[in-house]
Each structure stands twice: as structure tokens, then as C-alpha cells.
C-alpha positions in Angstrom: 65.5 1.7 -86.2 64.2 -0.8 -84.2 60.3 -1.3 -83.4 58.6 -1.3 -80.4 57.1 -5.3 -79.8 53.9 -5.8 -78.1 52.7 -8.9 -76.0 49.8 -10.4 -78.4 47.2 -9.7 -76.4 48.1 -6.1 -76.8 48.0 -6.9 -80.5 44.9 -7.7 -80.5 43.6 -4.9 -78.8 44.9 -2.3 -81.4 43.5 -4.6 -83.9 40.3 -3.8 -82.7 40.6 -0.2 -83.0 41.7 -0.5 -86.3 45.0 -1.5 -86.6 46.3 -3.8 -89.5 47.9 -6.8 -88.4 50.8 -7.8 -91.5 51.8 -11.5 -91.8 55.6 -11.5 -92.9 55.8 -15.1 -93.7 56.2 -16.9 -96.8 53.1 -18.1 -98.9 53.1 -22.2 -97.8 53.8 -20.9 -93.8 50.5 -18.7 -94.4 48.4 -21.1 -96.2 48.6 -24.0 -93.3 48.0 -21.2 -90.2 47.4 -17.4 -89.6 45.6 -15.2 -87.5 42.2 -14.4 -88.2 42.4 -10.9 -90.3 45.9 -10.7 -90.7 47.1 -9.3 -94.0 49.5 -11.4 -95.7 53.1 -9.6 -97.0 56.0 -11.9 -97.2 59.0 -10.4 -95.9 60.8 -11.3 -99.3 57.8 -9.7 -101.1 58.0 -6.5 -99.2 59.7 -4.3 -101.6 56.9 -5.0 -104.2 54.4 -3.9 -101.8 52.3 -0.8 -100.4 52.0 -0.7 -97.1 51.4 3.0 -96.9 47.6 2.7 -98.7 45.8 3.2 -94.6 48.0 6.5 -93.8 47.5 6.8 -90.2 46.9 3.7 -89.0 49.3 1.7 -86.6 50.7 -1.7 -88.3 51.4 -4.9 -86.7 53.7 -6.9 -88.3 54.2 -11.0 -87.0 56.2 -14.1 -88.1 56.1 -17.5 -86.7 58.6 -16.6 -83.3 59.2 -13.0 -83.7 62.5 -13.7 -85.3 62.3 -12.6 -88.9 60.6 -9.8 -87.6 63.2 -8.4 -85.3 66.2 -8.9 -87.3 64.3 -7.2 -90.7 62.3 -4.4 -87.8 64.4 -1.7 -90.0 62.9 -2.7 -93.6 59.7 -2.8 -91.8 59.8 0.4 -90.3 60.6 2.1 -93.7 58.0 0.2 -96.0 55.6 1.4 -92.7 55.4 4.9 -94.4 55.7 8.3 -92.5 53.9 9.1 -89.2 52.3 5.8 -88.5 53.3 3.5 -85.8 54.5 0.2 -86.7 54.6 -2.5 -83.7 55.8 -6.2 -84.0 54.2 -9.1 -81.7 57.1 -10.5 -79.5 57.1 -13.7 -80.0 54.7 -13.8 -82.9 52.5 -16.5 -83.9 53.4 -18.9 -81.7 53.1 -16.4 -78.7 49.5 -15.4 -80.2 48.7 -19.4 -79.8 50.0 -19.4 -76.8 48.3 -16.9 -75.3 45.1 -18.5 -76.2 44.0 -16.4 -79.1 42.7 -17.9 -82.3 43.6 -19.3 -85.4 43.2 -20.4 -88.3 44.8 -24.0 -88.7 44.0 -25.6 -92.5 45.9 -29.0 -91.8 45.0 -29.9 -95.9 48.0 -27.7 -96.4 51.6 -29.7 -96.5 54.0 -28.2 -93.8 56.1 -25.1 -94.5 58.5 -26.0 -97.5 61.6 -25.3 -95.1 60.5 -27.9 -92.5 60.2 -29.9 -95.6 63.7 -29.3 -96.2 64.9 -30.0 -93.1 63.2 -33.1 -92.6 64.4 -34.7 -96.5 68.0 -33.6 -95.7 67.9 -34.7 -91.8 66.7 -38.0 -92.5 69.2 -38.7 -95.4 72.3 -37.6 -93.3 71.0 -40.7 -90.6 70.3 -42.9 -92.9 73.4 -42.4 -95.0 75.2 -42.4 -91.9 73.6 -45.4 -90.6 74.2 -47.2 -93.5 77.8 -46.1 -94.1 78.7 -47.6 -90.8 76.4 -51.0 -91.1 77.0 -51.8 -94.4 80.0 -49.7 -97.0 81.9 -46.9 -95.9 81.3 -45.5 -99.4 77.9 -45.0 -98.0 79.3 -42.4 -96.2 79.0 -40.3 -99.1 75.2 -39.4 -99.1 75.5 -37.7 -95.9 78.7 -35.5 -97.5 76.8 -35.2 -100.5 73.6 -33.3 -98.4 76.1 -31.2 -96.4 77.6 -29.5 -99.7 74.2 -29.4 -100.6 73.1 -27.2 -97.8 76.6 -25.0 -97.6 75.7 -24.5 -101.4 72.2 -23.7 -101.0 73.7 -21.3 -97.6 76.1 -19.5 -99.8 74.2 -19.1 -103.1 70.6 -18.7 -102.0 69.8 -21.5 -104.4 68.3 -24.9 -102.4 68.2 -27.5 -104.9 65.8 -30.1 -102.0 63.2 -26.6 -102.0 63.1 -27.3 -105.9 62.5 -30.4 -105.8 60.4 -30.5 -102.7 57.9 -27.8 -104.8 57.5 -30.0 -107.3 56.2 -33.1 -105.1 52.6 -33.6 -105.2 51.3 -33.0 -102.1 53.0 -29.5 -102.2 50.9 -29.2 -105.8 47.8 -27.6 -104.3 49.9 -25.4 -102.2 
């Protein structure tokens, strides 16, 4: 089943009559911006929560870009409950922004843990490249060494960079 998306604008609307607006997104996404009254659920959290305590009420549920929430629309239709409407914003947080609607921004907060990620592993594969071809082709072996890191962490579920990453300071307060 898929759900019916709404521009955010429309969104906002409903929220005014009462609707619940459900953030999807992981903890550290949450934590740096959201949308002003938005309930926060993240989509790997789901299972472990009630969504069905406001029977009747329509929910609204947004991720950063509308993404996570179109691909997982069936789980979020069925933790929705039973004769209650359950939207998602097309486009979702970024769209809100976009359409000049408010947030809260707390830039204290380090940048999602993925970016994080992407960023430590990105810049080693350049510089290892880089270096590999400047100075040993032995060098060549950090940027190998990061891609069977990322197929492992792909295949397993199990991102050894994320671990480490956590564990930095300035993701301590997070």
C-alpha cells in the first residue's frame, strides 16, 4: 500500500487541524533540524513504537527528501493503525524549507553521522589515490582498503567508520 504524499504546505494545513506530523529520521538527523512540532519516530525505531495512541487523527510522516518515506510508505501505513489517514510530505524536509516554512536549525549539533561517513571515506579514497599515484603505488591500498570497507558495511549492515565516527568527540554530545 502506498500513501498518498502532500505538497508541505498542505502539510501544514492539516497540522493545524490537528494532525501529527511523524519525523522518520534517525536521532543525529533530528537533533541538528526538524520541523517545529514534529514527533520524532525513527524509521528503524518504528516497530518499537505506538503510533495508534490519537485514533482518528490523520498522520504525516517526513524524511529529509521523501525518499525513506516512499520506499518504507507500506510499514508506515500499517504501524498508522486502522481508519486513520496517513499522508507523507513529497519531498519532505527539504521541500518544507523550500517552501519557505520554518525550522528548527541547532547548528551546535555535528552533521548527520552518514554525511560523516561519507565525507571520512570520500576523502581517504582521494587522498589515497592521490598519493598512490604521486608517491608509491602501494599507496594504492587505502583507497581498496575503504572500498571493502563500504561493500562490507553494504552487505552486513555493520559500518565500522559509523563506529568509530560515534565515538569522536564532537559527535559526544549528540
Amino acid at each position: 500500500m502506498s500513501l498518498r504524499m502532500i505538497t508541505p504546505h498542505e502539510a501544514k494545513r492539516l497540522m493545524g487541524r490537528g494532525a501529527i506530523l511523524v519525523d522518520v529520521r534517525e536521532a543525529d538527523e533530528h537533533a541538528r533540524e526538524r520541523i517545529p512540532g514534529a514527533r520524532h519516530v525513527a524509521l528503524s525505531q518504528l516497530d518499537d513504537t505506538d503510533l495508534v495512541t490519537h485514533r482518528g487523527q490523520t498522520i504525516i510522516f517526513h524524511c529529509r527528501s521523501g525518499a525513506r518515506t516512499k520506499s518504507n510508505s507500506a510499514q508506515l501505513a500499517a504501524k498508522s493503525g486502522d481508519g486513520r489517514e496517513a499522508l507523507i510530505i513529497e519531498g519532505g524536509l527539504e521541500a518544507w524549507r523550500k517552501s519557505g516554512l520554518p525550522t528548527l536549525m541547532d547548528r551546535r549539533q555535528p552533521i548527520e553521522l552518514q554525511r560523516q561517513v561519507q565525507i571520512g571515506a570520500g576523502g581517504l579514497v582521494v587522498v589515497g589515490t592521490l598519493l598512490g599515484l604521486a608517491a608509491s603505488p602501494w599507496l594504492f591500498a587505502v583507497p581498496l582498503f575503504v572500498g571493502m570497507g563500504l561493500l562490507f558495511a553494504g552487505l552486513t549492515g555493520f559500518c565500522g567508520m559509523a563506529r568509530l565516527l560515534q565515538r569522536a568527540p564532537w559527535n559526544q554530545g549528540a
